[in-house]
C-alpha positions in Angstrom: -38.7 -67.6 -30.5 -37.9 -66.1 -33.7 -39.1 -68.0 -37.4 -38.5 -67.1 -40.7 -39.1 -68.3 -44.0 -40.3 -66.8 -47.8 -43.6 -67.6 -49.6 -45.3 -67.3 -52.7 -49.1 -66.7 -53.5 -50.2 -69.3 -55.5 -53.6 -68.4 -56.0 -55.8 -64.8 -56.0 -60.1 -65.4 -56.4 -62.1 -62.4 -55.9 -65.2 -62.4 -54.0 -68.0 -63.3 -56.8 -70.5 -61.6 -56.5 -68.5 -58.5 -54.7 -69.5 -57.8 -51.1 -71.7 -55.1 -50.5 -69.0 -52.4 -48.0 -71.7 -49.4 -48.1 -70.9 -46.1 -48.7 -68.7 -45.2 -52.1 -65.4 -44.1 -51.4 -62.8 -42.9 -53.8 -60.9 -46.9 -53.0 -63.4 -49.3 -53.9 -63.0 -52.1 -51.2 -62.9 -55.5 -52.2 -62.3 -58.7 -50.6 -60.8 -62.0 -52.5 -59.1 -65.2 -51.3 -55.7 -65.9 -51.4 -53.6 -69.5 -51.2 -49.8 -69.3 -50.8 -47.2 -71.5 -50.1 -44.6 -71.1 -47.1 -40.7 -72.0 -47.3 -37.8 -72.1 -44.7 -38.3 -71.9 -41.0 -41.8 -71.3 -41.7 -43.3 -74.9 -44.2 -46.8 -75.2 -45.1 -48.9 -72.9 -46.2 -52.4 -70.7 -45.9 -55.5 -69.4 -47.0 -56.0 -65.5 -46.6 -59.0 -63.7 -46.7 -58.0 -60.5 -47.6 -60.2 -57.4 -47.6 -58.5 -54.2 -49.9 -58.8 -51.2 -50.6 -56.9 -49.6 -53.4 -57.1 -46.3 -56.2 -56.9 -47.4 -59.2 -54.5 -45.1 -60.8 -52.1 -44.8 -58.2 -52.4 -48.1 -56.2 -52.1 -46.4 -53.2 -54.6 -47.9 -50.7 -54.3 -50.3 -47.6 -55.7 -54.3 -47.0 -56.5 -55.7 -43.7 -56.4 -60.0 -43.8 -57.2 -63.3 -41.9 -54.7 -65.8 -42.6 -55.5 -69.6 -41.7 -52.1 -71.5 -41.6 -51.2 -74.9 -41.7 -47.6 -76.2 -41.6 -44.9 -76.3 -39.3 -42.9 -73.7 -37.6 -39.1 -75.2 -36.8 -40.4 -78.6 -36.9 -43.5 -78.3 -34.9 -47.0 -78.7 -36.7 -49.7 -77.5 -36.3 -52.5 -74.8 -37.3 -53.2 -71.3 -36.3 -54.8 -67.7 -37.8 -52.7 -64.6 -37.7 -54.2 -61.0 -39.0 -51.9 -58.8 -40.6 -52.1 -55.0 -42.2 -50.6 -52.1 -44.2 -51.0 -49.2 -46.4 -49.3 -48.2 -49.6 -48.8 -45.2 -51.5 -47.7 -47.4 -55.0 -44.8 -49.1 -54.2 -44.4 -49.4 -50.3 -45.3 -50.6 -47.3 -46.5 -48.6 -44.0 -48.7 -49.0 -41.2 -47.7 -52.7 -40.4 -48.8 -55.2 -38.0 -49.1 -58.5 -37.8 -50.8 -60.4 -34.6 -51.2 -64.3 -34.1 -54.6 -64.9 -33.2 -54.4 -66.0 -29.3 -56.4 -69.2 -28.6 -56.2 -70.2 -32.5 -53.1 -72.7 -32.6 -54.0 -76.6 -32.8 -51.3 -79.7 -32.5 -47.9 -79.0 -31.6 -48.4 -74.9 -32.0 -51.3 -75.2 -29.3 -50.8 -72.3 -26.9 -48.9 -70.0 -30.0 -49.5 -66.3 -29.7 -46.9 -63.4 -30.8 -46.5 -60.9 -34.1 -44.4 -60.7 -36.5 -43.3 -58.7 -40.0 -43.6 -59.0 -43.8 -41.2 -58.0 -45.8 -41.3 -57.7 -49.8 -37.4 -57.6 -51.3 -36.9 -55.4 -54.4 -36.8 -58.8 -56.7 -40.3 -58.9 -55.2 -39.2 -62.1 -53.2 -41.5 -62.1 -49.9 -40.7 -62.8 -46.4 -42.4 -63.6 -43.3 -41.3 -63.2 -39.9 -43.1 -64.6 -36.8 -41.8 -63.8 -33.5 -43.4 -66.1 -31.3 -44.1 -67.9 -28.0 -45.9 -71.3 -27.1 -47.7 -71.8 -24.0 -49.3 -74.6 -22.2 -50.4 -76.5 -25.6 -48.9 -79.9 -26.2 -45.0 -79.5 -26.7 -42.9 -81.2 -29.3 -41.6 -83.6 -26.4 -44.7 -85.1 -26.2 -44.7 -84.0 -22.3 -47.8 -82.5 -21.2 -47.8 -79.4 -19.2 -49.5 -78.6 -15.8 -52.3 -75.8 -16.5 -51.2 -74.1 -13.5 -47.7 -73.3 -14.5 -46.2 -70.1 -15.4 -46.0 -68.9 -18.4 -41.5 -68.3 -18.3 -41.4 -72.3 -17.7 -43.9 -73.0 -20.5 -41.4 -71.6 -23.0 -38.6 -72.7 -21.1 -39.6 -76.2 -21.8 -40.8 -75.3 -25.1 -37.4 -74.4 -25.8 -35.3 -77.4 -24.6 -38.2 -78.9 -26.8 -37.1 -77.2 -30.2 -33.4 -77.6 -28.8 -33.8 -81.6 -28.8 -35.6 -81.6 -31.9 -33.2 -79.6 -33.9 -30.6 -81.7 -32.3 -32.1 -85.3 -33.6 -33.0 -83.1 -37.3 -29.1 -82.2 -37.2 -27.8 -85.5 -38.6 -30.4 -87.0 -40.4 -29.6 -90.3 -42.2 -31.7 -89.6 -44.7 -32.9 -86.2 -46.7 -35.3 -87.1 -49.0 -35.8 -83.9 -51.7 -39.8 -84.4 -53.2 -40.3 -82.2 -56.4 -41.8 -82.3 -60.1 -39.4 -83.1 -63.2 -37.0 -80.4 -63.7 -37.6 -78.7 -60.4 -34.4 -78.3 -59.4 -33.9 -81.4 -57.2 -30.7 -82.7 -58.7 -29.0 -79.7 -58.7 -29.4 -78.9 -55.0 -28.7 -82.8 -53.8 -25.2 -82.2 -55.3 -24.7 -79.0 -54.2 -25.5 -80.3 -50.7 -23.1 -83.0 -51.1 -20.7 -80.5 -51.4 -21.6 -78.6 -48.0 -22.9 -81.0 -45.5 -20.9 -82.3 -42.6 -19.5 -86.0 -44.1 -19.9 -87.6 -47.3 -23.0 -88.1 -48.3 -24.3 -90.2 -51.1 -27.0 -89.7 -53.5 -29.6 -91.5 -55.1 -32.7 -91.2 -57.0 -35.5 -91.9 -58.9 -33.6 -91.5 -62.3 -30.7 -93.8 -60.8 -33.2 -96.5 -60.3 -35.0 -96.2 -64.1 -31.6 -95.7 -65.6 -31.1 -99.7 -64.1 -34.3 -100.8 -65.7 -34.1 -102.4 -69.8 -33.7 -99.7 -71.8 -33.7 -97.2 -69.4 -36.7 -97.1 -69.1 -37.6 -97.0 -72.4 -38.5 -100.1 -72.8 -41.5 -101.8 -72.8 -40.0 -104.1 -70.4 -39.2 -101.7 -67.8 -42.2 -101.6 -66.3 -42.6 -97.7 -66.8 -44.3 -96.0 -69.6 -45.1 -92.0 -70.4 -48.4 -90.7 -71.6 -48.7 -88.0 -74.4 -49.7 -85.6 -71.6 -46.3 -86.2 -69.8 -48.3 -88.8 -67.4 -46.0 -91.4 -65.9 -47.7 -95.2 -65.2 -46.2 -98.2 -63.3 -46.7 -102.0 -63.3 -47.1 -104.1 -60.3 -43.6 -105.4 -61.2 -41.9 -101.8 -61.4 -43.5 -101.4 -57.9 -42.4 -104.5 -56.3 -38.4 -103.8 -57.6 -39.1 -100.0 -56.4 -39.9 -101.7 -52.8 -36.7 -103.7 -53.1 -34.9 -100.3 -54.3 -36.0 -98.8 -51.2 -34.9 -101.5 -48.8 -31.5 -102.0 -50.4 -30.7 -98.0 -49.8 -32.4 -99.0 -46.2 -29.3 -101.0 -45.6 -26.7 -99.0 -46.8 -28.5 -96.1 -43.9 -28.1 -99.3 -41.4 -24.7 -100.1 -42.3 -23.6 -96.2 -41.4 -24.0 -94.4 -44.8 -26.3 -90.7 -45.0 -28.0 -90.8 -48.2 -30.3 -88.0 -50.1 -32.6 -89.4 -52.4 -33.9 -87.1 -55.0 -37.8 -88.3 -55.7 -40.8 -87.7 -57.6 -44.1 -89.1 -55.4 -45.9 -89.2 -57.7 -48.8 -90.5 -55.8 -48.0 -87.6 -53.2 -48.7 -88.6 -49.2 -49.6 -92.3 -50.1 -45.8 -92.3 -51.5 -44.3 -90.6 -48.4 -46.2 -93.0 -46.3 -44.5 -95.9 -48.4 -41.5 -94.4 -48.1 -41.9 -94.0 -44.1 -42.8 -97.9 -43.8 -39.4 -98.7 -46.4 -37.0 -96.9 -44.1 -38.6 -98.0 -40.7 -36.6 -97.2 -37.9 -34.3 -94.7 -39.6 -34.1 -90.9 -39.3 -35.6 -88.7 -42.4 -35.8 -84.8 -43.0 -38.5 -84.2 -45.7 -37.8 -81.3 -47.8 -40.4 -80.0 -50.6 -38.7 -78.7 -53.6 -41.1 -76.3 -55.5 -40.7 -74.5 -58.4 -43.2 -72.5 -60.5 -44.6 -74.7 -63.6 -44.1 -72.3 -66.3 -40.4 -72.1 -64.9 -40.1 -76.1 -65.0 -41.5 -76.3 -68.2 -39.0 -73.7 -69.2 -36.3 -76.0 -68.2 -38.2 -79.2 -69.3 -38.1 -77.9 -73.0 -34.4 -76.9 -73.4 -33.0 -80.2 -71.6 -35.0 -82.6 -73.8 -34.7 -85.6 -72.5 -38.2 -85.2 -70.6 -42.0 -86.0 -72.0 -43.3 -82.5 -72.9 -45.9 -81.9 -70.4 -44.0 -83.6 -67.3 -43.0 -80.6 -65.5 -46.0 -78.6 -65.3 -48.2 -81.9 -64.6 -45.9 -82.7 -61.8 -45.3 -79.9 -60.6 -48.0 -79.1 -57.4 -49.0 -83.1 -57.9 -46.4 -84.9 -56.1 -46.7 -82.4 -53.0 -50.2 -83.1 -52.7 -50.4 -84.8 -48.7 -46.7 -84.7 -48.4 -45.9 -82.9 -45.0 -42.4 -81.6 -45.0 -39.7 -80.5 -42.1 -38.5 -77.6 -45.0 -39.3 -76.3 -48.2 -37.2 -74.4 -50.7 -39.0 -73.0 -54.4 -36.0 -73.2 -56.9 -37.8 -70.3 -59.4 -35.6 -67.5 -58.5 -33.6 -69.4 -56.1 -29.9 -71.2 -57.7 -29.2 -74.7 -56.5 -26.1 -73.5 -54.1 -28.5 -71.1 -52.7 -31.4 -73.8 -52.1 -28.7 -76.0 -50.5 -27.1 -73.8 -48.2 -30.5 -73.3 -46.8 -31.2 -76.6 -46.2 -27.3 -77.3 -44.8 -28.6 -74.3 -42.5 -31.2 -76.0 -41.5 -29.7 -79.3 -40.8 -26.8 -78.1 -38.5 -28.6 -75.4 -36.7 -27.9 -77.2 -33.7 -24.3 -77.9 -34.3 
């Protein structure tokens, strides 16, 4: 099975103090810790420890690195470590390889082993491809498989596995788009109401404070905004948000496919709130990420947003949230973003 999907590094820490590598060589090597953040067919993300060697003047050099992942790979969750390599003369990439650590996978990716490829675009946009296969770990059927069998009927039945998954994730009644304040989400919820099979309606956290007194900007609305661009609640906003939620819960019951464009702010605890609102009814999660000097960028020239509320927001409200997808809108237009995730929703159609 083939997976694919961009990321972003989202943190770089050398080694403090350096590690002692012996001899002196004319490429210092160093090691540091990386975080990034995964996207696409590939949602989640990793830490790398990542062991380089490069010439200062040229950049020219190699790296050899232990990833630890955590996500999902076409639905399926899990963990594993994969090890991958190159050298550079500046500004290329040769000697590749990329291996998924056998024996490492946990969950739903139990079993995983394969390779795969990373790619860097000239806009310096990076890709990763994972060509993999799944043993005898625990398959996304929930179906348990003999240790004895072969390996051919192991992915066989992994297979009709992902095949029935991406069939239920085809027509989701709901698609609920979690990201910061001026990440994108808007944008891309009507662009995907332009694209998706049906019509599909759209709500969202700004639809429900524009109902509120004064917008929300009163102090009766039960909402109020700190200097920092914080957001607080009242037990009253709370309890009208839980009858929000179960009024768009029967529009899904009555037939209708809704995406609702949200801000967790309280991160997993509001994902498992929203969960227990739409009981019994079919969502696809989808992180929308977007870099917070970028958002703040677009916070200052819409101004109608507390100064601050972007950038606050903007790794916040993923914190605990496990998605099915996840698109970063930074370099990334709307139509772009929702073609993706209309992709992703009709793969089985």
């Amino acid at each position: 099975m083939h997976a694919s999907g961009t990321f972003t590094v989202k943190g770089f820490t050398p080694l403090e103090p350096p590690l002692s590598t012996g001899p002196e060589t004319a490429t210092a090597v160093s090691v540091a810790k990386l975080e990034k953040h995964f996207a696409g067919e590939i949602c989640g993300h990793s830490t790398t420890v990542f062991t380089y060697a490069l010439a200062p003047a040229s950049d020219s050099g190699g790296y050899v690195a232990m990833e630890s992942f955590e996500g999902s790979l076409h639905g399926r969750s899990g963990t594993f470590n994969f090890t991958h390599s190159a050298t550079t003369a500046g500004a290329d990439r040769n000697d590749e390889s990329l291996t998924i650590i056998p024996s490492s996978g946990t969950g739903e990716l139990a079993g995983i082993s394969g390779g795969g490829a990373i790619r860097v675009d000239s806009d310096g946009i990076h890709h990763l491809r994972l060509d993999y296969r799944l043993g005898s770990g625990p398959q996304q059927s929930g179906e348990a498989r003999q240790s004895g069998e072969a390996q051919q009927s192991g992915e066989q039945h992994a297979q009709r596995a992902t095949d029935a998954a991406d069939a239920e994730r085809a027509l989701p009644q709901v698609i609920v788009l979690n990201g910061g304040s001026s990440s994108g989400k808007s944008s891309v919820a009507r662009a995907l109401q332009e694209i998706l099979p049906g019509i599909w309606l759209t709500f969202g956290v700004d639809t429900f404070i524009d109902a509120l007194p004064g917008r929300g900007d009163s102090p009766r609305s039960g909402i109020s905004y700190g200097a920092d661009g914080s957001v607080s609640v009242t037990a009253e906003y709370r309890r009208l948000e839980t009858a929000w939620y179960s009024a768009m819960r029967t529009l899904v019951q009555a037939g209708a496919h809704i995406i609702l464009d949200e801000v967790l702010l309280s991160g997993g605890a509001g994902q498992r709130h929203l969960l227990s609102a739409f009981e019994g009814s079919s969502l696809l999660w989808v992180g929308v990420r977007c870099d917070p000097d970028v958002a703040a960028d677009r916070e200052a020239s819409r101004g109608d947003r507390v100064p601050g509320m972007a950038r606050l927001q903007a790794s916040r409200v993923h914190d605990g949230v496990r998605y099915d997808i996840e698109v970063d809108t930074t370099t990334r237009s709307p139509g772009a973003c929702a073609q993706l995730l209309a992709d992703f929703v009709t793969a089985a159609g």
